[in-house]
C-alpha positions as CSV (number, residue, x, y, z in Angstrom):
1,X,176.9,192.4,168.5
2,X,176.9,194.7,171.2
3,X,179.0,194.8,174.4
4,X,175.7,194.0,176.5
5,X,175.2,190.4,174.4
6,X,178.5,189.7,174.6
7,X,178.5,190.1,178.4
8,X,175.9,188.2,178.7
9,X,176.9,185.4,176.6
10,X,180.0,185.0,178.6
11,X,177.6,184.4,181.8
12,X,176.2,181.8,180.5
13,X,179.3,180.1,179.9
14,X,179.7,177.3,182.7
15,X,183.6,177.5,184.6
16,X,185.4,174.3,184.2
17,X,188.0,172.5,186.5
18,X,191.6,173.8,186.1
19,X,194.9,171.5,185.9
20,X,195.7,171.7,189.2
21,X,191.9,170.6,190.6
22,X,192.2,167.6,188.7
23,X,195.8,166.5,189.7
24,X,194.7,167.2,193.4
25,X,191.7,165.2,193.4
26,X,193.1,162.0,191.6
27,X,195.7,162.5,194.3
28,X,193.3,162.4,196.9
29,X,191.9,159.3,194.9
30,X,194.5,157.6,194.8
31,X,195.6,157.7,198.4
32,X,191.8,156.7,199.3
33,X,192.2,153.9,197.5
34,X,195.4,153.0,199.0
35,X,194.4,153.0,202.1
36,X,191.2,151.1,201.4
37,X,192.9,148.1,200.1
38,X,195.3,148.5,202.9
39,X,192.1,147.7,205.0
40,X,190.4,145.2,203.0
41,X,194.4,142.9,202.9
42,X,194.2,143.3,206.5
43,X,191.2,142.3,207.2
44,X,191.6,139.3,204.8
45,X,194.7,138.8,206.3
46,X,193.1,138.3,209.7
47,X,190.3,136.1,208.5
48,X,192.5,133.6,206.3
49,X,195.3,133.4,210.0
50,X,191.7,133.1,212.3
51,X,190.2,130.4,209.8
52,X,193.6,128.4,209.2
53,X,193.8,128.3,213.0
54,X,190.5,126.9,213.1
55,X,190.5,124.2,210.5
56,X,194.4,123.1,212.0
57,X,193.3,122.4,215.3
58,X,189.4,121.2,214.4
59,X,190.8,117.7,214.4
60,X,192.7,118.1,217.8
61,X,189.2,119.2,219.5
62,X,187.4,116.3,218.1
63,X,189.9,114.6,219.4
64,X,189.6,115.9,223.0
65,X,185.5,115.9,222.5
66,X,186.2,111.9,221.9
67,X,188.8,111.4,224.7
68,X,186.7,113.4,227.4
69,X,183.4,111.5,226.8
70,X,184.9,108.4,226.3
71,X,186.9,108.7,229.8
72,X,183.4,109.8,231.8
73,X,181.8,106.3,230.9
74,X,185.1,104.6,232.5
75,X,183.5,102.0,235.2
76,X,184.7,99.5,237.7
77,X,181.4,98.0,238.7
78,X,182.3,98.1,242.3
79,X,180.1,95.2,244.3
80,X,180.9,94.0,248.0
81,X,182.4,91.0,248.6
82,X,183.6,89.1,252.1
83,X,187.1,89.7,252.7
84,X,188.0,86.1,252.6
85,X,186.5,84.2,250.5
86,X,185.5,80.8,252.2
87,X,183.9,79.1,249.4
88,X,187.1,78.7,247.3
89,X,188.9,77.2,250.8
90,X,186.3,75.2,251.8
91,X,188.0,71.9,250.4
92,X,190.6,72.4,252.6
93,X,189.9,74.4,256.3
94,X,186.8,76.7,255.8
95,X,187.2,77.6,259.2
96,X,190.5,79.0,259.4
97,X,189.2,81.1,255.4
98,X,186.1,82.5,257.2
99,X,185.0,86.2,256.7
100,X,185.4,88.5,259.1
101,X,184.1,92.0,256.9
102,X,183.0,92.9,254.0
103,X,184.8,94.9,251.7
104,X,185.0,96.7,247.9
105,X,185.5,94.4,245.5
106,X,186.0,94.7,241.2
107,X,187.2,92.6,238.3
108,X,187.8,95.5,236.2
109,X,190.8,98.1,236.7
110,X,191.0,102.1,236.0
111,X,195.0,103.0,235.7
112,X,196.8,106.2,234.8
113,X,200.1,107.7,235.1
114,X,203.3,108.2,233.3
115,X,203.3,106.8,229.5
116,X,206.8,105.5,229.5
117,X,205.4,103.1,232.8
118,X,202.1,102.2,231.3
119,X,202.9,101.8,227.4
120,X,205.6,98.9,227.4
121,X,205.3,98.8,223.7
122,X,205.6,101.9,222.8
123,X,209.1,103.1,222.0
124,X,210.9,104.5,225.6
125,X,210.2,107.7,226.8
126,X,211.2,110.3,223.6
127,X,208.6,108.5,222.1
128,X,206.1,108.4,224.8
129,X,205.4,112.4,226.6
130,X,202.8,112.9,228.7
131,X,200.5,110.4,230.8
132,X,198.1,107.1,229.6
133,X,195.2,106.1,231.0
134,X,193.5,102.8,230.6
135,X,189.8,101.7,231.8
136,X,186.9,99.7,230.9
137,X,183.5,101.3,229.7
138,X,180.2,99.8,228.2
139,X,181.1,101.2,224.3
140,X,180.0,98.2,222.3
141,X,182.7,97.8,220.2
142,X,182.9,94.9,218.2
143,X,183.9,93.0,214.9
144,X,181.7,90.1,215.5
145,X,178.3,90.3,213.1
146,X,176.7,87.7,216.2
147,X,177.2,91.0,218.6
148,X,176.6,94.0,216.7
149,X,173.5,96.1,218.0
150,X,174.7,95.2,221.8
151,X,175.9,99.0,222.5
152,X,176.5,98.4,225.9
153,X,179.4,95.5,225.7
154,X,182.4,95.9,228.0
155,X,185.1,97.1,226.1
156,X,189.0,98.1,227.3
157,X,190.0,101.5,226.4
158,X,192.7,103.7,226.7
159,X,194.8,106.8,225.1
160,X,198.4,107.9,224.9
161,X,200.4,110.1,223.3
162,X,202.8,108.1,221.0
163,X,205.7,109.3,218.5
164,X,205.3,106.9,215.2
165,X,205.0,106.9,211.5
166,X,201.7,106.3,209.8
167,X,203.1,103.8,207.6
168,X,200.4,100.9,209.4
169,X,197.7,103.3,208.1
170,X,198.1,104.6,205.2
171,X,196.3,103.0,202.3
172,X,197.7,100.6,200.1
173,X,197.4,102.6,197.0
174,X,199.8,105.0,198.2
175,X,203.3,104.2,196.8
176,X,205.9,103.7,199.6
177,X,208.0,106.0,201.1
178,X,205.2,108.4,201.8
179,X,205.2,108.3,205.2
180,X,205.5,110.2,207.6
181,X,206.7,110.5,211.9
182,X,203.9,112.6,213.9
183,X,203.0,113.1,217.6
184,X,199.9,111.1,217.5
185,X,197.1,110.6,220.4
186,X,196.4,106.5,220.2
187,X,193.1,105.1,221.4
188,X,193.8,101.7,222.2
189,X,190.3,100.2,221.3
190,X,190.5,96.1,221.5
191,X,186.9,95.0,220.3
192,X,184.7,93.3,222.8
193,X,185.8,89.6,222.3
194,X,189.1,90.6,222.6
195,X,188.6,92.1,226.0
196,X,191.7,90.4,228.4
197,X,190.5,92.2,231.2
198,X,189.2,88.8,232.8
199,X,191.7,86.3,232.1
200,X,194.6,88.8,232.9
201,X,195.4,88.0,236.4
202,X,194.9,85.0,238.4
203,X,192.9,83.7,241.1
204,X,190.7,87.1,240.3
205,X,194.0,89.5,240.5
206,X,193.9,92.3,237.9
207,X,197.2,93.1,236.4
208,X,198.5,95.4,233.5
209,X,198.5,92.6,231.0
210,X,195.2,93.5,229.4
211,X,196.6,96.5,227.9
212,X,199.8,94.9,226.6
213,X,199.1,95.4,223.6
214,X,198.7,98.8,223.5
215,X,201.5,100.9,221.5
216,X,202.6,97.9,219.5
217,X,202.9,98.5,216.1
218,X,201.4,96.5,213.3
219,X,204.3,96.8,210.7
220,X,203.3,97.6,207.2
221,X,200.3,94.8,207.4
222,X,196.9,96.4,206.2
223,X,194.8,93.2,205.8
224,X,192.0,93.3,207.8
225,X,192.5,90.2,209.3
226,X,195.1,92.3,211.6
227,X,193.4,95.4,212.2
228,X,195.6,97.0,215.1
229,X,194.0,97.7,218.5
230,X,195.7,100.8,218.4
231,X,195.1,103.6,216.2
232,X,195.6,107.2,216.3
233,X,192.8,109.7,216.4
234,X,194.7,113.0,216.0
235,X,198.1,114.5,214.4
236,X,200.5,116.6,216.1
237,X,199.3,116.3,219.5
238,X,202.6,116.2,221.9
239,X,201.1,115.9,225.0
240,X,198.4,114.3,227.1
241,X,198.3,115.0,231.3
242,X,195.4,113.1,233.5
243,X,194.9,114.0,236.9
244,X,192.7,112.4,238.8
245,X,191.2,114.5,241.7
246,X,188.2,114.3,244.2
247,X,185.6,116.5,244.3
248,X,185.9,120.0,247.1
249,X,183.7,119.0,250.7
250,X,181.5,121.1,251.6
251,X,183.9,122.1,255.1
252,X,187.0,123.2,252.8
253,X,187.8,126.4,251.9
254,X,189.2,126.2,248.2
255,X,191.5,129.3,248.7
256,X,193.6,127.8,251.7
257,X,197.0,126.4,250.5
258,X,196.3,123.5,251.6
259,X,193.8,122.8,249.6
260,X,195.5,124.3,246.7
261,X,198.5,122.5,247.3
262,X,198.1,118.8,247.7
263,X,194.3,118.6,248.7
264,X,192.4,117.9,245.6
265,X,195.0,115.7,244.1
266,X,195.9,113.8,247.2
267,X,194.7,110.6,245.3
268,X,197.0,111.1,243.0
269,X,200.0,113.6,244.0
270,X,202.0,112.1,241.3
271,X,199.3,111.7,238.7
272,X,199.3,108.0,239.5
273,X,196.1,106.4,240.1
274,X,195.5,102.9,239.8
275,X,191.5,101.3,241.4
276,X,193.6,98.0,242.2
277,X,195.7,99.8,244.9
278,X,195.0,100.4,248.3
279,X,195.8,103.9,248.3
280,X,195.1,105.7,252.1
281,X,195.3,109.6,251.5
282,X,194.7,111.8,254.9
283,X,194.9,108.1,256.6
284,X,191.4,107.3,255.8
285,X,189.5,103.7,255.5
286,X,192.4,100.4,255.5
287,X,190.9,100.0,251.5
288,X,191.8,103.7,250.7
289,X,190.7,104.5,246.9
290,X,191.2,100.4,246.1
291,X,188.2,99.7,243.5
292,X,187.5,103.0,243.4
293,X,186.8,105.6,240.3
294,X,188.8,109.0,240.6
295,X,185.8,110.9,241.1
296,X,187.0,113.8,238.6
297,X,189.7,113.7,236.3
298,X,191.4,117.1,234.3
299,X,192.6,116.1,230.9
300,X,195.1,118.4,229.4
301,X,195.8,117.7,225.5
302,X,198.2,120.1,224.0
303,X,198.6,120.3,220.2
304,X,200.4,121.6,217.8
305,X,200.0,122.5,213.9
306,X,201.1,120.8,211.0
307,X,203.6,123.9,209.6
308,X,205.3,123.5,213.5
309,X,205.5,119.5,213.3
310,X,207.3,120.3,210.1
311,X,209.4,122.9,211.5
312,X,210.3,120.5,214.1
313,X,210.8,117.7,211.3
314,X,213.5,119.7,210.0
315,X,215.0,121.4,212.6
316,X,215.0,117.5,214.2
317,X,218.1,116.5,212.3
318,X,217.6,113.0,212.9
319,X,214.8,111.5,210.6
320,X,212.1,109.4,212.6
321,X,213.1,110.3,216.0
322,X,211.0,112.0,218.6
323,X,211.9,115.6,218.4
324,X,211.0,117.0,221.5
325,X,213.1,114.1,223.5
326,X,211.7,113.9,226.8
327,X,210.8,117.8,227.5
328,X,207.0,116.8,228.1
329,X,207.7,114.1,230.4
330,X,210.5,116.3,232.6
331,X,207.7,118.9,232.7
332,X,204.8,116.8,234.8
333,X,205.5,115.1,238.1
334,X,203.6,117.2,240.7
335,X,199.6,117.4,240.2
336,X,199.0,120.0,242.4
337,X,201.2,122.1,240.6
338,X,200.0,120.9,237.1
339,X,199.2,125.1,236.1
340,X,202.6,126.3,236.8
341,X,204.1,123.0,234.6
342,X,201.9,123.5,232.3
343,X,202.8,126.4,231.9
344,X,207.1,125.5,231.7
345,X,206.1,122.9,228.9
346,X,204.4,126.2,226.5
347,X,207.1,128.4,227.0
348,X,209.7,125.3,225.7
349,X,207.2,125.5,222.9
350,X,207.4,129.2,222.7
351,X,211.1,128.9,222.5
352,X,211.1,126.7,219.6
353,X,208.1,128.8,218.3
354,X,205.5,126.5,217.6
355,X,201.9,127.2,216.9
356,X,200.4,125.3,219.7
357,X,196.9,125.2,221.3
358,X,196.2,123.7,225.0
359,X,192.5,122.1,225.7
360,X,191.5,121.3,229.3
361,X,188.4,120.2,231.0
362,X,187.4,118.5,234.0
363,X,185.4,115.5,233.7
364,X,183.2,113.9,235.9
365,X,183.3,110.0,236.2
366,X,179.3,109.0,236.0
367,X,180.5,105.4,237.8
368,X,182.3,106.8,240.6
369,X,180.8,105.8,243.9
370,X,183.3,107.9,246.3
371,X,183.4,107.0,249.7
372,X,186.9,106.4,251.7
């Protein structure tokens, strides 16, 4: 074979990688790779955190879905009545009974305020932060088979934020001494033919006695021939604030620190409202807000996930006793400066570094009839 084939042969011969190519490029490989499934963790990572937030506080906002509708239905069915009324007296001197005006009248009652005031039941204030509010609304709740398909019956209603163990609720099938002490919101929910709201008070005087029972606990009875009228609707929620507020006039400005300050919340500086009150904000009509629906009401429900209420379980040291003590209700006593309290009561949660999640709205009351 000649030089010239042998030239030419080698041509033909393709080049190959060397040692050090390869070694480079599975290098470069590898940290491709790396970084790759650096990526993907993270953005599992962030998915699997956003989703567990999700599904921890989905029952907390069906909760506030529940609580938010439920309180726009409150009503007081307001009618006008003589101020004295001459018919009861007439058996004895009609004259000296007779009416001189007219005035707002109601059977029923709409209260809020301060838990630890409202809930006598309920365990003192560790075990009762935040605010109640009681009312009557047209739900149709009932137990009797005679009423059911009558979704307009006048039932008694109201929600609270208690401290208690489920032990009442838990089935029967679950061995004892699984319990367990929660932050709960409780809907006190009395059927319709157990409604006290009528023979609370006499001679036609409401009084707090038809929500007496509310808070009481049912002991370990499950029968359901004692179904409590309280029962809790959500886990690990540690706080539940009402204001009740009127709605801006058209003549005020709602930048001016007076309205900021005390304005909207004049009926209820201190968060306490209650219809059977005569209540005179700005000096206005002798009846005030007496038999009247808070026009709007902001309901702040602040709630907490289940790894923090067992981080506060065992940081707690004391087994079954409210571990926040009474931060919540030291935080709330001024409405018109419910933001800035608001925001005192996060940063104690901050400090003790709970996952927590606040949910506000404003609700419009579809009975109020707001004229003082």
């Amino acid at each position: 074979m000649n030089s010239f084939s042998l030239n030419h042969l080698k041509r033909r011969i393709p080049a190959a990688f060397t040692l050090v190519e390869i070694m480079v490029s599975l290098a470069v490989l590898t940290i491709l790779l790396l970084i790759s499934a650096q990526v993907i963790g993270q953005v599992q990572s962030t998915w699997s955190a956003s989703n567990a937030r999700v599904s921890q506080f989905r029952e907390a906002r069906t909760a506030f879905d529940i609580l938010t509708r439920n309180i726009s239905q409150a009503t007081l069915n307001t009618y006008i009545d003589y101020d004295n009324n001459y018919i009861a007296t007439a058996g004895t001197s009609a004259a000296a009974a007779a009416p001189g005006s007219y005035v707002r009248n109601s059977d029923l009652q709409f209260i809020c305020g301060p838990a630890t005031s409202l809930v006598t039941g309920g365990g003192g204030a560790d075990a009762l932060p935040g605010h109640a509010v009681f009312f009557q609304a047209p739900l149709g709740v009932t137990n009797s088979a005679s009423l059911v398909g009558l979704d307009r019956l006048l039932c008694a209603r109201g929600y609270f934020v208690q401290y208690t163990s489920d032990e009442s609720w838990i089935p029967a099938f679950i061995p004892p001494g699984n319990s367990s002490s929660r932050y709960r919101l409780m809907e006190y929910s009395p059927p319709a033919e157990k409604n006290l709201i009528y023979p609370a008070g006499a001679s036609g005087t409401v009084t707090k006695t038809w929500f007496a029972g509310a808070g009481v606990s049912s002991g370990t009875s499950k029968g359901s021939a004692t179904l409590p009228v309280t029962r809790p609707v959500a886990d690990n929620i540690v706080a539940l604030i009402i204001s009740p507020r009127r709605e801006l006039k058209p003549t005020e400005n709602p930048n001016t620190a007076e309205t900021q300050a005390s304005g909207l919340t004049e009926i209820a500086v201190d968060y306490r409202y209650d219809s059977t009150v005569v209540k005179l904000p700005s000096g206005k009509s002798p009846q005030g807000t007496q038999h009247l629906l808070p026009p709007l009401v902001k309901v702040v429900l602040v709630a907490i996930d289940e790894r923090s209420a067992k981080q506060l379980e065992q940081y707690n040291g004391s087994a079954g006793s409210p571990p926040l003590g009474t931060d919540v209700n030291q935080s709330f006593t001024k409405a018109y400066e419910l933001e800035r309290e608001l925001e005192v009561l996060v940063s104690k949660l901050q400090q003790r570094r709970l996952n927590y999640r606040v949910f506000s709205a404003t609700v419009q009351l579809r009975g109020a009839k707001w004229s003082i």
